[in-house]
TORKOL-4160 file (C-alpha; in steps of 0.2 Angstrom, whole numbers, padded with zeros to 4 digits, m for minus):
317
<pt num="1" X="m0190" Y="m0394" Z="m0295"/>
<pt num="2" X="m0197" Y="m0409" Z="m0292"/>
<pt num="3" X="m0206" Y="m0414" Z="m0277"/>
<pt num="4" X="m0208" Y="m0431" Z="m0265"/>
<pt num="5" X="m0217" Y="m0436" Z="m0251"/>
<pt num="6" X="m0210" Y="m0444" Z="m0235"/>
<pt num="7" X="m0214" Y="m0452" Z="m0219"/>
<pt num="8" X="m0230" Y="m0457" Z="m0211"/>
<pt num="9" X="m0234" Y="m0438" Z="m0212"/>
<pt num="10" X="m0233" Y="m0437" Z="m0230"/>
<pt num="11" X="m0221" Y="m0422" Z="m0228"/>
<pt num="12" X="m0219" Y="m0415" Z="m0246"/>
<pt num="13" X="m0199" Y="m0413" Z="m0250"/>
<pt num="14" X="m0191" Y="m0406" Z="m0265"/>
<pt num="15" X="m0180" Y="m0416" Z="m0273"/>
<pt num="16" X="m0163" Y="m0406" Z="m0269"/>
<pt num="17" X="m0161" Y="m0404" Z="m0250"/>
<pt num="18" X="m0149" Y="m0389" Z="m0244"/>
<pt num="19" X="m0135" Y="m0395" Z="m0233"/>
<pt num="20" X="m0130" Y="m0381" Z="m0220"/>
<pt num="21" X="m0114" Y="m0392" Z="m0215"/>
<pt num="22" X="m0102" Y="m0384" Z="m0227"/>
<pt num="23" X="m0107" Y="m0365" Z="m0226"/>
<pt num="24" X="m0104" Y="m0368" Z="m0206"/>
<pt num="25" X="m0092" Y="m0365" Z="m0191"/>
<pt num="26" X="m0084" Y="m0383" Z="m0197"/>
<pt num="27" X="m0081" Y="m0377" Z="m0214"/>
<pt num="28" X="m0083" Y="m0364" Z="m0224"/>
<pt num="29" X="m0086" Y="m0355" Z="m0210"/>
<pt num="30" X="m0098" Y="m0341" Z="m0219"/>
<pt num="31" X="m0105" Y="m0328" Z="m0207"/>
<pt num="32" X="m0121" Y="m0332" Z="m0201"/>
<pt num="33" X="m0130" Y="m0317" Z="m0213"/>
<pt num="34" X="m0121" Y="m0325" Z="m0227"/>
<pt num="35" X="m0126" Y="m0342" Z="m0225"/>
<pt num="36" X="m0145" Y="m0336" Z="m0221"/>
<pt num="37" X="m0146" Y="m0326" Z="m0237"/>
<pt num="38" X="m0139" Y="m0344" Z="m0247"/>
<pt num="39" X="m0155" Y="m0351" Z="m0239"/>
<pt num="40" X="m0167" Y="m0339" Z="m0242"/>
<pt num="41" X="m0161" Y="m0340" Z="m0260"/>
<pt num="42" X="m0163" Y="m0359" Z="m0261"/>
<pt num="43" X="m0180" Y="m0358" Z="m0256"/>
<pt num="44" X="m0183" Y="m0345" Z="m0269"/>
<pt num="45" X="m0177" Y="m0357" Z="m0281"/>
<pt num="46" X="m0188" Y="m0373" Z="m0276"/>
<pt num="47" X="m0181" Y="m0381" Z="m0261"/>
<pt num="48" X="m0191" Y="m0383" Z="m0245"/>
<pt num="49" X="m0181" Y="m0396" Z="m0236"/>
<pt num="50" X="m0166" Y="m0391" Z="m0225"/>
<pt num="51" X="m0152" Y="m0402" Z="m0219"/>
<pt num="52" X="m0144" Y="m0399" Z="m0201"/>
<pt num="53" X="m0137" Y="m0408" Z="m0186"/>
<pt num="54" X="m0132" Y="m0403" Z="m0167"/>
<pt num="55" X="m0115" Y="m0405" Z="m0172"/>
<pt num="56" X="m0115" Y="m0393" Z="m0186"/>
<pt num="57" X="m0119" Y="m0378" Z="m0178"/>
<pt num="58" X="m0129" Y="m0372" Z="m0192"/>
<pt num="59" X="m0146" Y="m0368" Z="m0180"/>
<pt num="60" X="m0142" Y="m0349" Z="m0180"/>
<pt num="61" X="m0140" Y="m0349" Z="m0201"/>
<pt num="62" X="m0155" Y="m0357" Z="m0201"/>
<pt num="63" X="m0166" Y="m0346" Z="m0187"/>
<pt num="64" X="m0159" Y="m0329" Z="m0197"/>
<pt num="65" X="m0166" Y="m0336" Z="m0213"/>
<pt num="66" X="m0182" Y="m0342" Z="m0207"/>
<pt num="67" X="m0187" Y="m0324" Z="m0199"/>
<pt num="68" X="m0183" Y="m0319" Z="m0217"/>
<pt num="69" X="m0194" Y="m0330" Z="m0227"/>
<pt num="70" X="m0213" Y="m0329" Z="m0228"/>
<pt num="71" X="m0222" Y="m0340" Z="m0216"/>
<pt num="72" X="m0230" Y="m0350" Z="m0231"/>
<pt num="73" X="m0214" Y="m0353" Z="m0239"/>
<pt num="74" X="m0206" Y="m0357" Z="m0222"/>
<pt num="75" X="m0195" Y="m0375" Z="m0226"/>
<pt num="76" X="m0195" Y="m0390" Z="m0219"/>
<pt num="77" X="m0180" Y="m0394" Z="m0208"/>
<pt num="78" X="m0170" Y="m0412" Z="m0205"/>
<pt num="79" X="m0156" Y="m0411" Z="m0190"/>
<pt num="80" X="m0148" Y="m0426" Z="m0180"/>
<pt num="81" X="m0142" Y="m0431" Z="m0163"/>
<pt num="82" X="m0129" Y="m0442" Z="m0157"/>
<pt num="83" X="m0140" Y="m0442" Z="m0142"/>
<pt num="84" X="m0142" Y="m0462" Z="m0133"/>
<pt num="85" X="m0153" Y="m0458" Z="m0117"/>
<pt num="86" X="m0169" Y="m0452" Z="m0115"/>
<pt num="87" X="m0163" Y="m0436" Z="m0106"/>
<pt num="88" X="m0149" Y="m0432" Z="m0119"/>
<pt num="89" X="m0162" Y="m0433" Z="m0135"/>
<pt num="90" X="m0173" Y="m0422" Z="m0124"/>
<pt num="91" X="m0161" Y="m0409" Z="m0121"/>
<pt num="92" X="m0158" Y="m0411" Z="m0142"/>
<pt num="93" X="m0173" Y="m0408" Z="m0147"/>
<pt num="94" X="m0177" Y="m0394" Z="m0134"/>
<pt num="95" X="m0158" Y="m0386" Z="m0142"/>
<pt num="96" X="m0164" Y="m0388" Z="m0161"/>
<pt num="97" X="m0181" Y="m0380" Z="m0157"/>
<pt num="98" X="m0175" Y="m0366" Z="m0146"/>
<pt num="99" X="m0160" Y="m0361" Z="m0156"/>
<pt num="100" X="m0170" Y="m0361" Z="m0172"/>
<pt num="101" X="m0185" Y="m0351" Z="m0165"/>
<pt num="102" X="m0197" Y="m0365" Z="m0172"/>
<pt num="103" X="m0209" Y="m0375" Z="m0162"/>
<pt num="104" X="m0205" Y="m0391" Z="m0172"/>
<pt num="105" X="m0193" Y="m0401" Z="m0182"/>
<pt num="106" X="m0200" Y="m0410" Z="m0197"/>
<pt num="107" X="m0187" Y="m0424" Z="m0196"/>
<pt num="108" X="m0176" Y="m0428" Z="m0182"/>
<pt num="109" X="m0162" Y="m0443" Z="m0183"/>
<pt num="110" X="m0151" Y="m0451" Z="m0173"/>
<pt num="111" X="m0136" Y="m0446" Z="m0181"/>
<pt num="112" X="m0122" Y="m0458" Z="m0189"/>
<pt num="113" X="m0129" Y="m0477" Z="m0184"/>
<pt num="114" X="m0117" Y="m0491" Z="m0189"/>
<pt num="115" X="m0125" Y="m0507" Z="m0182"/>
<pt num="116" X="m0136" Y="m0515" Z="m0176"/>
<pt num="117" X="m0127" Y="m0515" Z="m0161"/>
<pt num="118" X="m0126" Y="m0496" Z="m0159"/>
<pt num="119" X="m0146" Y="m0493" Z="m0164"/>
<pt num="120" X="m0150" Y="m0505" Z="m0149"/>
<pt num="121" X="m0137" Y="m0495" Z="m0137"/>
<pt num="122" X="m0147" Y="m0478" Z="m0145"/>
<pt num="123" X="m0164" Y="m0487" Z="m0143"/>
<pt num="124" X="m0168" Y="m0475" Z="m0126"/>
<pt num="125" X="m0166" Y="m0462" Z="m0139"/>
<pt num="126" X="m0177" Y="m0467" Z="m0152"/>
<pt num="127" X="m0191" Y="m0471" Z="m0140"/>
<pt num="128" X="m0191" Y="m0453" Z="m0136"/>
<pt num="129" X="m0190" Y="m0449" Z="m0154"/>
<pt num="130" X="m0207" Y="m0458" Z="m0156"/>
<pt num="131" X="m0213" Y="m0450" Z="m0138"/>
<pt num="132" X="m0209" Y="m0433" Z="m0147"/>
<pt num="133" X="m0218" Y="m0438" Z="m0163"/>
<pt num="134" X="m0234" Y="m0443" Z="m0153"/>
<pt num="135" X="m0233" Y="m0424" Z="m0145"/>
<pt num="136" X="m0232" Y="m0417" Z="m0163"/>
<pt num="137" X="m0216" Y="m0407" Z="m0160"/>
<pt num="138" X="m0207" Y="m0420" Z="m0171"/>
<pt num="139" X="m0216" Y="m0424" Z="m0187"/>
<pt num="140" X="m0203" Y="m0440" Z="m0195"/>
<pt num="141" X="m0190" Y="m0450" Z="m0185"/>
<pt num="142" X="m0176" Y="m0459" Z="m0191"/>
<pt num="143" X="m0157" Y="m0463" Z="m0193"/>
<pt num="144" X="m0143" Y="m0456" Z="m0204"/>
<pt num="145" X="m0127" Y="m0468" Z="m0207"/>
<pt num="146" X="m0115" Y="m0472" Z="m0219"/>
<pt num="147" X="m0117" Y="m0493" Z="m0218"/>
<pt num="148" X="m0129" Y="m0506" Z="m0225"/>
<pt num="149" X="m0132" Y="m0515" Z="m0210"/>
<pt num="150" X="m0139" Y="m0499" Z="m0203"/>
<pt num="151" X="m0150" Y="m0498" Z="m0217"/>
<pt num="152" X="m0156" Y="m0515" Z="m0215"/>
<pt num="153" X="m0158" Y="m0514" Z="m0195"/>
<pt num="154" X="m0168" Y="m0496" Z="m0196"/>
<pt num="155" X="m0180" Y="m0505" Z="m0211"/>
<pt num="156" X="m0185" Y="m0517" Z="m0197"/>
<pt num="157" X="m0184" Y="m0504" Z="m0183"/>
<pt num="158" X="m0204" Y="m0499" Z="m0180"/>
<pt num="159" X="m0209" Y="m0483" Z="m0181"/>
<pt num="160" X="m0196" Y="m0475" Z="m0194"/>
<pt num="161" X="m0200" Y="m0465" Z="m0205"/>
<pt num="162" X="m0184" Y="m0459" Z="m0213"/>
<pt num="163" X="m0167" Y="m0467" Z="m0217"/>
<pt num="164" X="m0151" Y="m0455" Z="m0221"/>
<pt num="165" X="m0140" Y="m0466" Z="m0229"/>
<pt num="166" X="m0124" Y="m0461" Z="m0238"/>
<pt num="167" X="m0126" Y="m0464" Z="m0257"/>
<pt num="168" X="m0114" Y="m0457" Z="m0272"/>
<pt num="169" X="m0108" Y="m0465" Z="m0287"/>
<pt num="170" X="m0094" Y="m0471" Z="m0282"/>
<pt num="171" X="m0099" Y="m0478" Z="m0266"/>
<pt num="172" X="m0085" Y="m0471" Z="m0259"/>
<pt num="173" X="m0088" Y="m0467" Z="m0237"/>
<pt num="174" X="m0100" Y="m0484" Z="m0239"/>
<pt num="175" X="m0090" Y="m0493" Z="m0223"/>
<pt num="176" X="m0096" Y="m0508" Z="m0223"/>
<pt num="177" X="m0100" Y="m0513" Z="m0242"/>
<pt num="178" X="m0103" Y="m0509" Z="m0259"/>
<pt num="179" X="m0112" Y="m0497" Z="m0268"/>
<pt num="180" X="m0122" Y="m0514" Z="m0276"/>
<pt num="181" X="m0126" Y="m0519" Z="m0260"/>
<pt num="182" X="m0132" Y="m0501" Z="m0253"/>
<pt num="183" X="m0145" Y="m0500" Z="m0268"/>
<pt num="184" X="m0150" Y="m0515" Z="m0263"/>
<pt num="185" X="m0153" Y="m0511" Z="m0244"/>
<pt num="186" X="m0162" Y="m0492" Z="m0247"/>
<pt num="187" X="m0173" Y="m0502" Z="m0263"/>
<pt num="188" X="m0177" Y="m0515" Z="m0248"/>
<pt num="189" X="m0181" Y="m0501" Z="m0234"/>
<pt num="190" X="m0190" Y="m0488" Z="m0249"/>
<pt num="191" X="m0201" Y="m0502" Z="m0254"/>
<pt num="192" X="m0209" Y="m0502" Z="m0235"/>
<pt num="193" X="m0215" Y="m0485" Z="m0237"/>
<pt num="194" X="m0198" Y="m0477" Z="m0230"/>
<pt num="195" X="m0193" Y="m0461" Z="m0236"/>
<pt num="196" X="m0174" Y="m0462" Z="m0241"/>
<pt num="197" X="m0165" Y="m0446" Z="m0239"/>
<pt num="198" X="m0149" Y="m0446" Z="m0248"/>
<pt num="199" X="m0130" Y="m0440" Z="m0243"/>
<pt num="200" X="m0114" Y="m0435" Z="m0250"/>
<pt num="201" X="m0119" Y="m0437" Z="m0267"/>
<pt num="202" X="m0102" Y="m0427" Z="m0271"/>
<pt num="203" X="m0095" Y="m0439" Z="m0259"/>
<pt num="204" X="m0089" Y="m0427" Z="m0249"/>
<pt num="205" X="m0083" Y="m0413" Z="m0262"/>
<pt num="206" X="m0073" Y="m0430" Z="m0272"/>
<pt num="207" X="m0084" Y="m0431" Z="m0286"/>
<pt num="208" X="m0084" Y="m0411" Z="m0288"/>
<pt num="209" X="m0071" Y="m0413" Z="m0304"/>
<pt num="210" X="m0088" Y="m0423" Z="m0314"/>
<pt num="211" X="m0101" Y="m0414" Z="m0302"/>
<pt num="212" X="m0116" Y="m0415" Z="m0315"/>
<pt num="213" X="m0112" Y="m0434" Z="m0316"/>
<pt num="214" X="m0112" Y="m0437" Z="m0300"/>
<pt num="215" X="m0129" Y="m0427" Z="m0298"/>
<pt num="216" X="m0137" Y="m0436" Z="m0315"/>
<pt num="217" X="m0132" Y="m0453" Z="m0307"/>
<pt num="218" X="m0142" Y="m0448" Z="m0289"/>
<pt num="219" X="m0156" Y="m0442" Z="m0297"/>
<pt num="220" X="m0155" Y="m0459" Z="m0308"/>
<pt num="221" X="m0161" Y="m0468" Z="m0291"/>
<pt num="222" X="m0177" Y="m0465" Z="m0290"/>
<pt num="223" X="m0177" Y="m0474" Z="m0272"/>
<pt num="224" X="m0167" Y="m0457" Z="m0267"/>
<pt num="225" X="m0183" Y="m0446" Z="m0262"/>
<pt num="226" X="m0172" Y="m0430" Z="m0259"/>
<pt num="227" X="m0153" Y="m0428" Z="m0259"/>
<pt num="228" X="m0145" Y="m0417" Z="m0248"/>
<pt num="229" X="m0132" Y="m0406" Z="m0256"/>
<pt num="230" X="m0119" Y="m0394" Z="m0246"/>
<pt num="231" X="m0116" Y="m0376" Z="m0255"/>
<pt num="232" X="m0104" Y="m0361" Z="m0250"/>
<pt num="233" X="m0108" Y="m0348" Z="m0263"/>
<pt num="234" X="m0125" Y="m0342" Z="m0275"/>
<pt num="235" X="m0114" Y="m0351" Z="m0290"/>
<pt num="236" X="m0113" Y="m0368" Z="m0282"/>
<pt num="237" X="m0134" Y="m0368" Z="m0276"/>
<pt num="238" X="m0138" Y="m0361" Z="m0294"/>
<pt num="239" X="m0128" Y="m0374" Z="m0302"/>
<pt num="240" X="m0133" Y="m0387" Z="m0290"/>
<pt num="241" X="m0153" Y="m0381" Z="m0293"/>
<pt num="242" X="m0151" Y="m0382" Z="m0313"/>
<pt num="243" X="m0142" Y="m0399" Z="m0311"/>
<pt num="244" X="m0158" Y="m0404" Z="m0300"/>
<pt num="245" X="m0169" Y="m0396" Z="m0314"/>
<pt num="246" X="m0161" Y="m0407" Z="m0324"/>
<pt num="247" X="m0159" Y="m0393" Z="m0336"/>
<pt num="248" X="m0145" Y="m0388" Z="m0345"/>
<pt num="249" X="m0130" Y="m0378" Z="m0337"/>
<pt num="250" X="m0122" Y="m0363" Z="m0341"/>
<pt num="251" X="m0105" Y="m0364" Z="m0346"/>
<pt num="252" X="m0098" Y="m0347" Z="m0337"/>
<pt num="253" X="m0106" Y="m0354" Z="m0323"/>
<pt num="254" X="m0101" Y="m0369" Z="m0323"/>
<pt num="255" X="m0084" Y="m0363" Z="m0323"/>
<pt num="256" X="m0087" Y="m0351" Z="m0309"/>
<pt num="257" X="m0089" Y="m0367" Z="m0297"/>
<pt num="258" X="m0074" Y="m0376" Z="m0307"/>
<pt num="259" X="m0064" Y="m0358" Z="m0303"/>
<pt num="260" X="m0069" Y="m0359" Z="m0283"/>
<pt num="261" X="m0054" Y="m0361" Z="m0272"/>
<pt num="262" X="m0055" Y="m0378" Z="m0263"/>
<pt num="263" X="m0042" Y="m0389" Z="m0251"/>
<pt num="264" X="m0042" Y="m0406" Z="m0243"/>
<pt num="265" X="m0049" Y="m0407" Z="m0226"/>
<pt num="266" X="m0044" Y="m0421" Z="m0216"/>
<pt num="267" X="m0058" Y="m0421" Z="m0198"/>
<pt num="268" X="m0051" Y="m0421" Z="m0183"/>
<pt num="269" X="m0055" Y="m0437" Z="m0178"/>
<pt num="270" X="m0043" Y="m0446" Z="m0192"/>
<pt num="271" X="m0039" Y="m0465" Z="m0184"/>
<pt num="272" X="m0023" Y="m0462" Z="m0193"/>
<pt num="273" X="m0023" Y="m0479" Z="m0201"/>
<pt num="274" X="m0010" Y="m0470" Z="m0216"/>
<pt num="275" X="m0022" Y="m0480" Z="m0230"/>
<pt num="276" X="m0025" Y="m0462" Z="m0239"/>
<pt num="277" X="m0004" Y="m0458" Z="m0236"/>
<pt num="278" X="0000" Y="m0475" Z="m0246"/>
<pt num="279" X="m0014" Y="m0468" Z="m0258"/>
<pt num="280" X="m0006" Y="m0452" Z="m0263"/>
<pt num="281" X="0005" Y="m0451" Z="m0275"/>
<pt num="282" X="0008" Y="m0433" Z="m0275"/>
<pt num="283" X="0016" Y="m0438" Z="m0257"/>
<pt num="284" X="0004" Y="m0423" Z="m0252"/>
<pt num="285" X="m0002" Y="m0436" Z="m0236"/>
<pt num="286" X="0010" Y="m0435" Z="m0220"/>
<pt num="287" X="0006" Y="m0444" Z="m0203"/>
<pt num="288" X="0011" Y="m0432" Z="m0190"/>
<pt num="289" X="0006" Y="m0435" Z="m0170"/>
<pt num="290" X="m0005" Y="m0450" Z="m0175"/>
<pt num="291" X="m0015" Y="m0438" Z="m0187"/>
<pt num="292" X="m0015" Y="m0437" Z="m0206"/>
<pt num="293" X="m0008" Y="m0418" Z="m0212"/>
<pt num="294" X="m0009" Y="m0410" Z="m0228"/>
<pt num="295" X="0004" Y="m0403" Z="m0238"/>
<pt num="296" X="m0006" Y="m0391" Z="m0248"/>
<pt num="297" X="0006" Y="m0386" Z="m0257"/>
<pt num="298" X="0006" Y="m0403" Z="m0266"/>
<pt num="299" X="m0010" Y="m0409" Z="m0265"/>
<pt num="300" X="m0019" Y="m0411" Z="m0282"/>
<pt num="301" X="m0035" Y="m0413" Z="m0276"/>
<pt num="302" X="m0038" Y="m0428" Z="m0285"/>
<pt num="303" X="m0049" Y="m0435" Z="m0272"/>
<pt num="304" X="m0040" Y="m0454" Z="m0273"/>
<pt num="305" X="m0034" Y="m0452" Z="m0254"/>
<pt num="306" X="m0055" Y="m0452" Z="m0250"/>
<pt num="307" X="m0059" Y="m0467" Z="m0259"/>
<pt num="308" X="m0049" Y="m0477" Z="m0245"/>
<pt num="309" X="m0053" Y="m0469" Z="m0230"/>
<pt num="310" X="m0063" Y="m0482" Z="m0222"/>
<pt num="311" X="m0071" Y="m0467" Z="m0208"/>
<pt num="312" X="m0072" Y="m0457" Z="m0220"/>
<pt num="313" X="m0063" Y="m0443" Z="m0212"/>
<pt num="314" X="m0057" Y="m0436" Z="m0227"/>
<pt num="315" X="m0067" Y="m0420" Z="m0238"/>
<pt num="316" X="m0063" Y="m0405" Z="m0252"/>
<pt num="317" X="m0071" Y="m0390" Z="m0245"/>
């Protein structure tokens, strides 16, 4: 495994980060002993960098799995807030630490910035991102998002130390641009000394037909100082960790994750626009109540619909 260092702290990340979104309450929905043993295996295997959020519900995986592993070995851990006052990043923070049974979070963003607009209307929030990182109980401060312009603004934005932008090789969930122009804007904000923390490098389960692909062609960018990558079984992290080693894969088990059951998951808070209905030509893609349905029944999981969703809203689970 290879290994990075980010943020004025020179915190020391491996190069796969563990995602805890897709083993939790919003997807996969593993039990929590089951999504803790996952993690403990991923640290013995290399990683030492954890990805969660508030909204994830993930904190209780993650607090089993720390009072499993060895203080020395404990891993770093990246969660998110869509917190915009003062008091509500506060409260956050004082959630992610209690529920986690740490006394610090290494990296703490605000989560899913689009513009310039929306950092400045968060900016009470960062300030106390930056009040928490003089008081040492949070170590990097950023932003996650899945546009350009917020990667530009945050580079300018004083005091980050991290940006979590969206990056795959097809660019798809990139709202606001192309995937040209979002190398572009992480080269620009990696060459100021800020640690770039990758996303949806699968694009959200799309690119898990030519998953070593898609994995080859993150690591490629070498502006990417860790990738966070979602698992839901041993199969999926060892095959993940061997793509990451860069070594080569085992064909049985690389048809134990081809093998795994997996269905479209359209997120509750669908716009309904129909762009991924027009997509479809397995007429898999209904509009019901204002909100995009799936026929399962039909559905080919080709992962076409996700590559016009301009949310984003769309993943294979």
């Amino acid at each position: 495994m290879q290994y990075r260092y980010i943020g004025s702290n020179q915190l020391k990340v491996s190069r796969m980060c563990l995602g805890t979104l897709t083993m939790g309450p919003l997807q996969k929905q593993l039990s929590i002993d089951k999504g803790a043993e996952l993690i403990v295996e991923a640290v013995k295997l290399g990683v030492n960098i954890l990805d969660t959020a508030e909204l994830y519900q993930t904190y209780p995986y993650i607090k089993k799995a720390i009072s499993m592993i060895p203080k020395e070995h404990k891993p770093l851990i990246i969660s998110k807030s869509y917190a915009y006052t003062k008091e509500m990043m506060k409260q956050s923070i004082e959630r992610a630490i209690s529920e986690m049974d740490t006394d610090h979070v290494d990296v703490f963003l605000m989560h899913e910035q689009e513009t310039e607009l929306t950092i400045r209307g968060h900016m009470e929030a960062y300030e106390y991102l930056l009040e928490a990182k003089q008081q040492k109980i949070i170590h990097a401060v950023g932003i996650s998002c899945h546009s350009i312009e917020a990667v530009r603004c945050a580079t300018n934005l004083e005091g980050v130390d991290c940006i979590m932008p969206i990056y795959n090789q097809k660019g798809i969930g990139i709202i606001d641009g192309t995937l040209d122009e979002m190398t572009k804007a992480i080269s620009g904000a990696h060459s100021k000394g800020i640690g770039i923390i990758g996303m949806k490098a699968l694009a959200g389960g799309h690119l898990l037909g030519n998953a070593r692909q898609a994995l080859d062609f993150a690591l490629s960018c070498d502006t990417l100082d860790t990738i966070a990558i979602g698992v839901q079984s041993y199969e999926e992290l060892l095959f993940n960790v061997t793509c990451f080693q860069q070594a080569p894969i085992n064909p049985e088990l690389a048809a134990k994750v081809q093998a795994q059951p997996r269905k479209l998951w359209i997120e509750e808070w669908c716009e309904g626009c129909g762009k991924c209905v027009q997509r479809c030509t397995a007429n898999a893609l209904m509009i019901v109540n204002d909100q995009v349905v799936v026929d399962h029944s039909k559905c080919r999981l080709c992962g076409y619909c996700g590559s016009v969703c301009p949310g984003f809203f769309i993943k294979v689970v």
